[in-house]
N, C-alpha and C positions, 0 to 999 in steps of 0.2 A: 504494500500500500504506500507505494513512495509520491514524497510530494514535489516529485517534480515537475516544474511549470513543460509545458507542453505547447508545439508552436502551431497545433492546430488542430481540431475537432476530429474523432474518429468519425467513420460515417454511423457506426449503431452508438453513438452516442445519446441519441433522444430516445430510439425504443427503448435503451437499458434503462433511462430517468423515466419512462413511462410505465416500465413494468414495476419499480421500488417503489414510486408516486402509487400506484393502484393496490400493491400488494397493501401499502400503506392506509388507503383509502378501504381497503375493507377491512381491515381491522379497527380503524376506528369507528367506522358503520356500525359493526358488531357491537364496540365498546356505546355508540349514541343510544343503542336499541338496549344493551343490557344494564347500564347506570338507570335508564328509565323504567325498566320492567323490573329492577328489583325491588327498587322503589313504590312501586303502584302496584307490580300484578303479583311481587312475592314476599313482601315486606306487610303489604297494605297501608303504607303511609297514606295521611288524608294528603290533599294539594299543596295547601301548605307547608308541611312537614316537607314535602316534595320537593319545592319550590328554594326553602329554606336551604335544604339539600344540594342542589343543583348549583346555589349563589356562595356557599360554603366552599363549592368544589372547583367554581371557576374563577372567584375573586383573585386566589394567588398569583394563578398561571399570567393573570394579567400585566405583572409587573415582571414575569421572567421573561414575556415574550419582547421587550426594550432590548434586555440583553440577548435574544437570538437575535436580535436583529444587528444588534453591533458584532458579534461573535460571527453572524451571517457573512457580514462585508470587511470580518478580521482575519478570518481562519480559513486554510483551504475546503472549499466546498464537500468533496468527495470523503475526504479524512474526517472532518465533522458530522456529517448525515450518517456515516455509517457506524460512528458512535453512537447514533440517537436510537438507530435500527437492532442496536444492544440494548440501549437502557430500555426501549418500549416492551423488552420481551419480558421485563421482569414483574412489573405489578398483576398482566395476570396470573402470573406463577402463584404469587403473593394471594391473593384470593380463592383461588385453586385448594391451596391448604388450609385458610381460615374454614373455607365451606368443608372442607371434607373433616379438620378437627371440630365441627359443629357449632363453630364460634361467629357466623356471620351474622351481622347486626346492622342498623341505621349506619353508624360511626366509619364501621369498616366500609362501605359502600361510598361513603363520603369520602375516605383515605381514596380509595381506588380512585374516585374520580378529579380526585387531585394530583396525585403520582400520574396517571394518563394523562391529564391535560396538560398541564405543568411538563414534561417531556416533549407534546403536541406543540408549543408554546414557543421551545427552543429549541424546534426541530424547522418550523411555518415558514419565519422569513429566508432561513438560509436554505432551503427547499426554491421555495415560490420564485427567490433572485437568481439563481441558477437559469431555471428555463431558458432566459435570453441566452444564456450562454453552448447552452448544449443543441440547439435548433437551429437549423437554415430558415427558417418559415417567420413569415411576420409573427409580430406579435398577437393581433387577432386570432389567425388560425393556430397558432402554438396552443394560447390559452386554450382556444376551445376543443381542440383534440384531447388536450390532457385531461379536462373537464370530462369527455364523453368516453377515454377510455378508467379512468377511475371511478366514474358514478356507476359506467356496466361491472365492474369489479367488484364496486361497492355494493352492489344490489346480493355478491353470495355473502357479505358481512349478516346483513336481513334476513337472507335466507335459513341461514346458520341460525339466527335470532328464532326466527319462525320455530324450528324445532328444537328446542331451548328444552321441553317438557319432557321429548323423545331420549334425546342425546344425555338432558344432565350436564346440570352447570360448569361442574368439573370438568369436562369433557370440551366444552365450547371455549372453557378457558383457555385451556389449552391448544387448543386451535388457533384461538385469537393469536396466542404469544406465537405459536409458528408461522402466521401470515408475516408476523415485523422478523423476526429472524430471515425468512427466505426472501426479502427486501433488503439484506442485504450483503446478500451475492447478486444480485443488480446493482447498488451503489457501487461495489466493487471495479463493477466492469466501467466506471464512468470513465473518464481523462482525467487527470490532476485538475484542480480548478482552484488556484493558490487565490489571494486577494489581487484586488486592481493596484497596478503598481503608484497610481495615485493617490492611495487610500493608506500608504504608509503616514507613518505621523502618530499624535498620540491619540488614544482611542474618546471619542467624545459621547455621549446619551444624546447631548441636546444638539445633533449634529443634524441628525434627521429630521427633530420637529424645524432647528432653522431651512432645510432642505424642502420640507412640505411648505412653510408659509410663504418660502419666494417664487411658492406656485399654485395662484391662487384658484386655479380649474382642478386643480388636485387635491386642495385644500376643502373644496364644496363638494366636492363627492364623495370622500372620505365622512365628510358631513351628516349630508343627505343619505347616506348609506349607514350612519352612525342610528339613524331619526326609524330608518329603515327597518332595520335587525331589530330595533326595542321593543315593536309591537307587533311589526309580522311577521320574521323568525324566530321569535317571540313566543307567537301567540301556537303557532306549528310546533317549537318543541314542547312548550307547557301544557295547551290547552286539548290538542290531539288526543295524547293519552289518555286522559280521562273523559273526551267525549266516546272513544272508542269504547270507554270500560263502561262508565255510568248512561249517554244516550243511547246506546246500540248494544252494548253487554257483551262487547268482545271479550276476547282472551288472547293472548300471546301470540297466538297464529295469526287471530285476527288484526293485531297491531303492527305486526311485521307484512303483511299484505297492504295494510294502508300507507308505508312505509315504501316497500318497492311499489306501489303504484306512485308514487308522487316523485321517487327517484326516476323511475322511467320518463314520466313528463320532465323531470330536468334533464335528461338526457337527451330527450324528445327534440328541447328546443334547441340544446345544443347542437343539432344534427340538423336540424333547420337551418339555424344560424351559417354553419358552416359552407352552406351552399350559394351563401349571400357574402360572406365575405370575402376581403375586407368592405367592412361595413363604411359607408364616407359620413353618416349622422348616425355615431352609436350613441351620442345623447338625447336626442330625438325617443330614440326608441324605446331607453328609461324611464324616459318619462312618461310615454304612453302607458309603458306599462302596470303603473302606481293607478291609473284609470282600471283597467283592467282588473287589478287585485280587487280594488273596491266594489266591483259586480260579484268575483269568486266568493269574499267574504261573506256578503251577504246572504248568496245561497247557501254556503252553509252554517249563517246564524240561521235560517229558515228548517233547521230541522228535515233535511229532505231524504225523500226515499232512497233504500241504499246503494242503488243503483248512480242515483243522483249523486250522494255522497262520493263515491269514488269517482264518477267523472270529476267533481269539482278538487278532488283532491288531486289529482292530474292534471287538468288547468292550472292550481296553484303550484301543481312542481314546475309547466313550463315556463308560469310567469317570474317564479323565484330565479329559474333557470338561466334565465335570458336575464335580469337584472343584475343577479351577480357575476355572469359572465363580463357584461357591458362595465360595471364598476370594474373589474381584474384589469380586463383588457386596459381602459383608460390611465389605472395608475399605474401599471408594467410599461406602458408605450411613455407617458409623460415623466418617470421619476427619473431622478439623476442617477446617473448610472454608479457612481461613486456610493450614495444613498442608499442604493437601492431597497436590500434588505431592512435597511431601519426602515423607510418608506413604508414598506412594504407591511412591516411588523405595527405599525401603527392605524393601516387598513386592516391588521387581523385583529386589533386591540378594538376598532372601532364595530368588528363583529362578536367580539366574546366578551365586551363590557356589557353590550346591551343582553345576553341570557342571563346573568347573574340579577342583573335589575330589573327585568323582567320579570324572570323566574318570581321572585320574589311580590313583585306587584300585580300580575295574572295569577299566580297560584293565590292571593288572600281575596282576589278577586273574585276567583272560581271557591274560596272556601262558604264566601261568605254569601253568593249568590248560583250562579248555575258555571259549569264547561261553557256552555254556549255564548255566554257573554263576554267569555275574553278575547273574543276574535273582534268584539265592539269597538274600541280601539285603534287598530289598526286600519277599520276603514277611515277615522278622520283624519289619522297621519299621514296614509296613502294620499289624500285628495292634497294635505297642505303642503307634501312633498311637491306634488305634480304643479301648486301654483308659484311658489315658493323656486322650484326649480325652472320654472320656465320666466319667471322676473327677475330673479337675482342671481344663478347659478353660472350662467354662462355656457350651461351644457346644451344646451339649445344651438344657439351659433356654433360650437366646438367641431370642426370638420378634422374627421382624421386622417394623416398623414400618411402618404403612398407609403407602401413595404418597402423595405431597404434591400437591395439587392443581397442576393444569399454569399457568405464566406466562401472565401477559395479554400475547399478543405477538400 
């Protein structure tokens, strides 16, 4: 695993970052679905307890993920991730044994989901700043290929989830920790990916936030995407789960179905997307889509037949899909490249501040009144986004810039 700097891009350079990226992606798929069903479908925590749970376990990882991102654009790329692809295979080990010494509790559930995320945290930026590096392809299509081959990856994370009851927790634990293990013998195979020889110097925190605020189209969508996640990715990881259990009276299978259906529609739109771009108005398109959510939510505050239910849970993965593709892309294509990582680490901070606060204000929401109402919300946020971002954002006007011709490699 040497680190030395390297004068040009292998050509399997990108599948190999696509198959660590995915093996990756399902296992924390696995890890979203079982932090919440132990909670809900085997713990029986009420929402709250849930909630409280979830903001307990994501609060910390928020301030390690600064340091992935200086760490991101300090350390070489390839030598770093596949440290991270060791440290992730150990907390399910860790749980593995509590469950099977009979010991698993609220608390222990809580550790778990702080050891993963916290790992997830300072794994993201120096992961996500790479990409540029290891792809011929613009940055639109880069993003969304990796988007489309990680969420199909990530649907056997769910699947796994789905027979949770069959297999035995023990069992999918173990699972999980071999999906980050055999991630990485793909990091492996990367290039060296030392830091930018620009980025010598000594190392700064507030290097990045100076980095984002001397760009201020960068600046607003990290924003609007901040406003975004608090109530309607939000309202999807809080509120789902318990309308699955308490409106409909699912079970585990049934939550992991509403799960890969909503992954599919993100993959959906990815695959759509794909054949449009490069996109010349991807802010345009964000913004429409905060319209769009505002219809989906509705129908399923409307209690609708189950049928209906899963189409709209579909609709909502294509429009999630396409929104956070459109954020990625924008801040991948507009950061500084020196930045990057932190950049980058401060769009992941602005999606995992918002579940902790969330969690927390939809789950007393849903304690103290119904599931169904915490998706209320997120339609008014959706609409203020939509007017908000078309008067002041400047995503509107933002036209993006032809692809770069591809590297001589």
């Amino acid at each position: 695993m040497s680190d030395t700097p390297t004068t040009g891009l292998k050509p399997s350079a990108y599948p190999w970052y696509l198959t660590s990226s995915s093996l990756w992606m399902a296992g924390m798929s696995l890890q979203g679905f079982l932090f919440t069903w132990l909670l809900v479908g085997v713990l029986e925590r009420p929402a709250n307890e849930a909630g409280l749970a979830r903001s307990l376990a994501e609060f910390p990882p928020l301030l390690v993920l600064f340091l992935g991102g200086l760490l991101g654009d300090r350390l070489n790329g390839r030598t770093y991730l596949a440290s991270m692809h060791v440290l992730m295979t150990l907390p399910p080990l860790l749980i593995a044994a509590v469950y099977r010494a009979d010991l698993l509790g609220y608390w222990w559930v809580v550790l778990f989901g702080v050891l993963m995320a916290s790992v997830q945290a300072l794994s993201d930026p120096a992961r996500q700043s790479m990409l540029s590096r290891v792809t011929r392809l613009d940055t639109q299509r880069a993003v969304t290929i990796m988007t489309i081959f990680t969420s199909l990856v990530g649907l056997g994370g769910f699947y796994l989830g789905g027979h949770l009851d069959e297999l035995g927790l023990e069992t999918v634990l173990i699972l999980q920790s071999t999906m980050f293990f055999l991630g990485l013998f793909a990091v492996l195979r990367l290039p060296s990916l030392p830091m930018a020889a620009d980025s010598v110097g000594r190392p700064r925190l507030s290097a990045g936030f100076r980095a984002l605020w001397r760009a201020p189209l960068v600046r607003n969508v990290v924003s609007l995407n901040f406003l975004s996640s608090l109530f309607n990715a939000g309202a999807y990881i809080v509120a789902i789960p318990y309308i699955v259990k308490e409106v409909y009276g699912g079970d585990a299978a049934f939550f992991a179905k509403v799960m890969i259906i909503f992954t599919t529609g993100s993959v959906g739109s990815n695959l759509l997307l794909l054949t449009f771009m490069p996109l010349k108005w991807p802010g345009r398109l964000f913004l429409f889509m905060q319209l769009t959510r505002v219809v989906i939510l509705l129908v399923l505050f409307s209690q609708p037949s189950l049928w209906l239910f899963y189409a709209a849970i579909f609709a909502w993965g294509l429009n999630m899909g396409v929104t956070t593709t459109m954020v990625r892309t924008t801040v991948q294509e507009l950061a500084d490249p020196r930045h990057r990582a932190q950049i980058l680490s401060i769009l992941l901070v602005s999606f995992m501040v918002s579940a902790p606060i969330s969690s927390l204000l939809l789950g007393f929401l849903i304690e103290w009144t119904s599931p169904l109402s915490a998706l209320l919300p997120g339609i008014g946020v959706s609409f203020v986004i939509f007017v908000v971002g078309m008067a002041r954002s400047g995503l509107w006007q933002y036209q993006s810039s032809p692809p770069h011709p591809a590297p001589n490699v």
